[in-house]
C-alpha positions in Angstrom: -19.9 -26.1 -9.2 -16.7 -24.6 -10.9 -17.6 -20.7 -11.3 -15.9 -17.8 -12.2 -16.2 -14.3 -9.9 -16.5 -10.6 -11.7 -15.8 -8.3 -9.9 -16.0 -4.4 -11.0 -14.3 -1.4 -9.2 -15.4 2.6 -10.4 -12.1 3.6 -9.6 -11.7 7.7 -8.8 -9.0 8.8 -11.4 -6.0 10.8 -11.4 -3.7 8.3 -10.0 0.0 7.6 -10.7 -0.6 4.7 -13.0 2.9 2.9 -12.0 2.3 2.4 -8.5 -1.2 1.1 -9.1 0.1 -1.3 -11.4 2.2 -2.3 -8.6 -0.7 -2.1 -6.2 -2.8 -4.7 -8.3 0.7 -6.7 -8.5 0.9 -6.7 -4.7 -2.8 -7.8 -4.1 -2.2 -10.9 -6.6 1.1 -12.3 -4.6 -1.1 -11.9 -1.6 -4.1 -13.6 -3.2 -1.7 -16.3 -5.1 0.5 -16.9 -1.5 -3.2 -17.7 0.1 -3.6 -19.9 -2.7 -0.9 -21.9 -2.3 -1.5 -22.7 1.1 -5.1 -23.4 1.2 -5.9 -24.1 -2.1 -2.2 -25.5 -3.5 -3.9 -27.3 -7.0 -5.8 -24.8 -7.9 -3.2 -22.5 -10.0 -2.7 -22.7 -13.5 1.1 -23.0 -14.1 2.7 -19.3 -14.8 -0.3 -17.7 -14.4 -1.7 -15.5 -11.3 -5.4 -17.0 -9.9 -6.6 -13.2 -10.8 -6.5 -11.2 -14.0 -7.1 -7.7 -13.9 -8.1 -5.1 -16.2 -8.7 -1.1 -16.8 -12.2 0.1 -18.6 -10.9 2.6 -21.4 -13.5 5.3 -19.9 -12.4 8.3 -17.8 -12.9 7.7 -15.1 -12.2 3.8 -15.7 -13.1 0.6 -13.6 -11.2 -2.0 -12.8 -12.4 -5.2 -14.0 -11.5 -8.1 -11.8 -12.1 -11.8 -12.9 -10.8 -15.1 -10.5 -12.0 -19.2 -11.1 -13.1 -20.5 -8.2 -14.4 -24.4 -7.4 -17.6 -23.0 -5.9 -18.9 -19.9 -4.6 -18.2 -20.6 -1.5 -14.3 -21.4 -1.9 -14.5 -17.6 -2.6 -16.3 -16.5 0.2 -13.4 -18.4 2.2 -10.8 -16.0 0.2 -13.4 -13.1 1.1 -13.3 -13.5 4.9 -9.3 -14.1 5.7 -7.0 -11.5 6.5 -5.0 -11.7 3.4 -8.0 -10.3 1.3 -8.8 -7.2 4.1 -5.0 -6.8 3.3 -5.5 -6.5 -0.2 -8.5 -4.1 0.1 -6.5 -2.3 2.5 -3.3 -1.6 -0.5 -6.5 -0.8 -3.2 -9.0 1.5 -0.8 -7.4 4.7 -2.3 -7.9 4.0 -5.7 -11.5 3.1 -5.3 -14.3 5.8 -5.7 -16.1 5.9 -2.4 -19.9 5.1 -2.2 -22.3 2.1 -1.7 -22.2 1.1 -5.5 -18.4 1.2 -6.4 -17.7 -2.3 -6.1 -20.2 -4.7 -8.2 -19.1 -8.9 -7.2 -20.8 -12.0 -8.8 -20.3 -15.3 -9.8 -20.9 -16.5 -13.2 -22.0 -19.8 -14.7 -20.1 -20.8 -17.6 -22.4 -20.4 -20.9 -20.3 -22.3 -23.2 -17.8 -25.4 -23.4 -14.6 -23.8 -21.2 -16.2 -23.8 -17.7 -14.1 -21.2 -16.1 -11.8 -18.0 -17.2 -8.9 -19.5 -15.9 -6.1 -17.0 -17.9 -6.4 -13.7 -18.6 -8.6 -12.8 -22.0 -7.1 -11.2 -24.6 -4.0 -10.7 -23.1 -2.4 -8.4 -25.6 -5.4 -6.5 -26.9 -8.5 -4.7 -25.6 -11.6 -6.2 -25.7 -15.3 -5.9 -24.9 -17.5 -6.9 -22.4 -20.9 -7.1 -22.5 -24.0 -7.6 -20.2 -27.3 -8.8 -21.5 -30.5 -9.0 -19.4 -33.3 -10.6 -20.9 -36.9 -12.3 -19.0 -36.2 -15.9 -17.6 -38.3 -17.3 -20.4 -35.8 -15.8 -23.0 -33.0 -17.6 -21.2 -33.0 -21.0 -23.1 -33.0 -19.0 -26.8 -30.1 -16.3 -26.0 -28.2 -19.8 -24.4 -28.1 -21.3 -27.7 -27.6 -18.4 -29.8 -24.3 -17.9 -27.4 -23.4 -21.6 -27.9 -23.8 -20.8 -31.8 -21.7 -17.9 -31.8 -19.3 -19.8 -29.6 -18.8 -22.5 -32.3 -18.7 -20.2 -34.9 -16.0 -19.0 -33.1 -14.0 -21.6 -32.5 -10.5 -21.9 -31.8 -7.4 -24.1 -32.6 -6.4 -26.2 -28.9 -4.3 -24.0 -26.8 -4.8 -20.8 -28.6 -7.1 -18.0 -26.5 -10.4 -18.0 -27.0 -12.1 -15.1 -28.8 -15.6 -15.5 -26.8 -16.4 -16.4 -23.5 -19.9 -16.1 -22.0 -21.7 -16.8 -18.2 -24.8 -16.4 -16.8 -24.8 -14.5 -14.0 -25.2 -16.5 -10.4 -26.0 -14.3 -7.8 -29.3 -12.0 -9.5 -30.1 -8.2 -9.3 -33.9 -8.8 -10.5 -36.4 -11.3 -12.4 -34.1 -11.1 -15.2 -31.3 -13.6 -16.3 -28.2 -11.8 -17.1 -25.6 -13.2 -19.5 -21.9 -11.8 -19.9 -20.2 -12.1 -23.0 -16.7 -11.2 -23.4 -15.5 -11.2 -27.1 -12.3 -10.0 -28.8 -12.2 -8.1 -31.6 -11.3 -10.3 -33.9 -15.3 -11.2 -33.7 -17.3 -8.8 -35.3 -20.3 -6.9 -33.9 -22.4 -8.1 -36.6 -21.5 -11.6 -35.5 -23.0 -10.5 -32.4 -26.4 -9.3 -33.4 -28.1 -12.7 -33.0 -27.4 -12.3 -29.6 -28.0 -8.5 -29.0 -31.6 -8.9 -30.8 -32.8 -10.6 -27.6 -32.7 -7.5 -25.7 -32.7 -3.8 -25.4 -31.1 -3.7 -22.2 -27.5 -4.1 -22.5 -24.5 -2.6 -21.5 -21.0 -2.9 -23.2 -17.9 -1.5 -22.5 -13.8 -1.9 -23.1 -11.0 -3.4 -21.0 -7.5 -4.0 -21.4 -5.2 -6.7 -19.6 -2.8 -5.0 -17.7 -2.3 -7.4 -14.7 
């Protein structure tokens, strides 16, 4: 089943911003070079297998999303040395403590089964994480399928919504992830936020 990982860092702040750009460079040749050799068809042409970006918050998070074939093709990434190397060249950034790394897997909610490019790629954006009660699920799953169509794009050009259901759950609850550009407007939302009052949203920005 073709998924896509999320991965969120609470980074600690204060850092030289150039040479963790070129950190977060370094881990994606390492992570593209393992690729290649184990997983050669995998890569979209021009593109790293990763895209990576900063919350605008202070301190920000580092927002990490990959497309794998399965879960488990990622769990294969997850145990080789290349990946310890890569944890190894982002340790210091990361704010120590048992919750500041947050990893899933998502289930595409809509017609493009994977993130397999970056999302808004010039611009920031938001992302947003709705948790409503299993029997919920079906209704905020075609309200996201609305919204998607609504917001429909020409071929080729990036999409301005992309939602997934999360895989691998915290709780009863079914969570759905919904990034959106800005070029959709809250209010377009509010079919979707009206299913619940737990929700989080925040802002990112491409930067790798």
């Amino acid at each position: 089943m073709p998924v896509t990982e999320l991965a969120i860092l609470k980074l600690r702040g204060g850092h030289d911003q150039l040479e963790f750009l070129e950190a977060l460079m370094e881990v994606q040749e390492l992570q593209d070079e393992w690729i290649h050799e184990n997983k050669p068809c995998h890569l979209e042409p021009n593109a790293n297998l990763s895209s990576m970006y900063i919350e605008e918050a202070d301190p920000p998070s580092l927002l990490i999303t990959a497309p794998w074939d399965t879960p488990e093709a990622h769990g294969e990434w997850i145990q080789s040395r290349e990946n310890q190397d890569c944890n190894g060249k982002l340790s210091q950034y990361i704010r120590p403590g048992c919750d500041s790394v947050l990893m899933f897997h998502m289930d595409a909610a809509g017609a493009v089964k994977q993130m397999r490019r970056p999302f808004e790629s010039q611009r920031s954006f938001n992302v947003c994480r709705l948790s409503v009660a299993p029997a919920k699920r079906d209704a905020l799953h075609q309200a996201y399928r609305r919204l998607e169509e609504e917001s429909r794009v020409e071929p080729g050009a990036e999409p301005k919504v992309w939602g997934g259901w999360r895989i691998e759950k915290a709780g009863d609850n079914e969570d759905l992830v919904v990034f959106w550009s800005d070029q959709v407007t809250r209010d377009r939302l509010k079919p979707l936020l009206s299913f619940t009052d737990d929700i989080i949203c925040r802002r990112f920005t491409h930067v790798a």
